[in-house]
KEPA-670660 format. One record per atom (N, C-alpha, C): x, y, z. Coordinates in steps of 0.05 Angstrom, whole numbers, plus 32768, in hexadecimal, padded with zeros to 4 digits. Layout:
# KEPA-670660
XYZ...
# end
This chain:
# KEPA-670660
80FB80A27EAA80FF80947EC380F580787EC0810480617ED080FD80447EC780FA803E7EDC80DD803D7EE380D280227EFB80E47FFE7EF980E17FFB7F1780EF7FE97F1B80E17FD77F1F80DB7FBB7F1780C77FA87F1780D97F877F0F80D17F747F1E80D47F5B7F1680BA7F457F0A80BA7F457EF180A67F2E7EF180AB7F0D7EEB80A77F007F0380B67EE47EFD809C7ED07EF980A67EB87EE280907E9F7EEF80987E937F0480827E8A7F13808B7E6B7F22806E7E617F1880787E467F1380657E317F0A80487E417EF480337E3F7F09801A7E4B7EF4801B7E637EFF802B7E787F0C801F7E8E7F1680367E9C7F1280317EB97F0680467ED07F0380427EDE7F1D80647EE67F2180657EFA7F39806C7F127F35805F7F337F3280677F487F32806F7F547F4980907F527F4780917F647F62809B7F7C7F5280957F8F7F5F80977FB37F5F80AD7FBB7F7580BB7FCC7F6D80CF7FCD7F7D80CF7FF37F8280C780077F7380B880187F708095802A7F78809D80457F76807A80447F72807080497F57805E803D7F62804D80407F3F804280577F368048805C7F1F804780767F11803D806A7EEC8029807B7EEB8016807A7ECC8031806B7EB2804680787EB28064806D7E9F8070804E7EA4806A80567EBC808180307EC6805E80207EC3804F802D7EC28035801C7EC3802F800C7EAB802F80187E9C802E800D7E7D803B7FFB7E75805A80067E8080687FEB7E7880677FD17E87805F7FD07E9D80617FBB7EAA80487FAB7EA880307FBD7E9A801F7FAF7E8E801F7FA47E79802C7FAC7E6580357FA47E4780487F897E4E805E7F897E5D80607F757E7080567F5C7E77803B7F677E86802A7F517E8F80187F497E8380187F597E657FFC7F527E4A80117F337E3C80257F427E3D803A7F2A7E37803D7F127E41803D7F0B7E6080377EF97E6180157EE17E6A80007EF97E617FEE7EF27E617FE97EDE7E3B7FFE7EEC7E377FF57EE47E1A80027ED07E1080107EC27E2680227EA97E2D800E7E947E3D7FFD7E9C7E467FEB7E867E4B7FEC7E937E747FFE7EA47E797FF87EA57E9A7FDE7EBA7EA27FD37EB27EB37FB87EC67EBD7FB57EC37ED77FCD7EBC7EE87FCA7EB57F067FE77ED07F097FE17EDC7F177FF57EEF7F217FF27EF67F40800D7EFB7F5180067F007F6780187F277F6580157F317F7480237F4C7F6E802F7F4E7F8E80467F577F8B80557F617FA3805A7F747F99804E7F867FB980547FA07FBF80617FA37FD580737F967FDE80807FA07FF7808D7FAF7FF780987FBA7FE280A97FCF7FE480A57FE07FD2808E7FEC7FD4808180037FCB8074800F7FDE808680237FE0808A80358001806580428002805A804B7FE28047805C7FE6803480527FC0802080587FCA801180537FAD7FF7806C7FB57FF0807B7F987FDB80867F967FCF807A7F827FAE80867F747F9E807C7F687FB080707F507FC5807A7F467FCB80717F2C7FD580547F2E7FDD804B7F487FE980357F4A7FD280217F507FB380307F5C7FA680247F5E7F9E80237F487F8D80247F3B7F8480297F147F9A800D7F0D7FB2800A7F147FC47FFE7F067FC07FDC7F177FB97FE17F267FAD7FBA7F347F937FBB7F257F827FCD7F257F657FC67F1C7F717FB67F027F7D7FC67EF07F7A7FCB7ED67F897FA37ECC7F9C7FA07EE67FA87F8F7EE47F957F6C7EF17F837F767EFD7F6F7F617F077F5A7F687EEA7F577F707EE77F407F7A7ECD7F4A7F617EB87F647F697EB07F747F587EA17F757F3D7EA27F7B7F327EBF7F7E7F137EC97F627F057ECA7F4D7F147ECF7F337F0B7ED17F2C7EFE7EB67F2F7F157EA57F247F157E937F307EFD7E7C7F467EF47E897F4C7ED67E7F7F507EC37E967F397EC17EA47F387EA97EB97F467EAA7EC87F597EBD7ED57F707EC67EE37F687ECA7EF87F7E7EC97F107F747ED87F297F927EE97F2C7F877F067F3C7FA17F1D7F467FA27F087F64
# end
């Protein structure tokens, strides 16, 4: 199954929008994803969730894990 996700730049800040719910599979990738463009020099991300009807812990685990990430190179979620 393939989660549906957009990750765009504008200027200094990436935008993840999710179009899906988040689930442990589409998680990974959309982090591998966003390791990718951390490793491009971006660490400012904003995340849209508007259209993610429902999230449980795994989707939560998946912003931590993704603020964990941005912090940890001078970033803000």
């Amino acid at each position: 199954m393939e989660i549906s996700y957009d990750l765009r730049q504008n200027d200094d800040v990436a935008v993840l929008t999710v179009y899906d719910l988040l689930a442990e599979y589409g998680n990974r990738e959309i982090l591998r994803d966003v390791q990718r463009r951390i490793d491009q020099g971006f660490t400012n991300f904003v995340v849209d969730l508007s259209k993610v009807p429902y999230m449980n812990s795994v989707g939560l685990n998946f912003l931590i894990t993704l603020q964990a990430r941005c912090t940890d190179q001078g970033g803000r979620l």
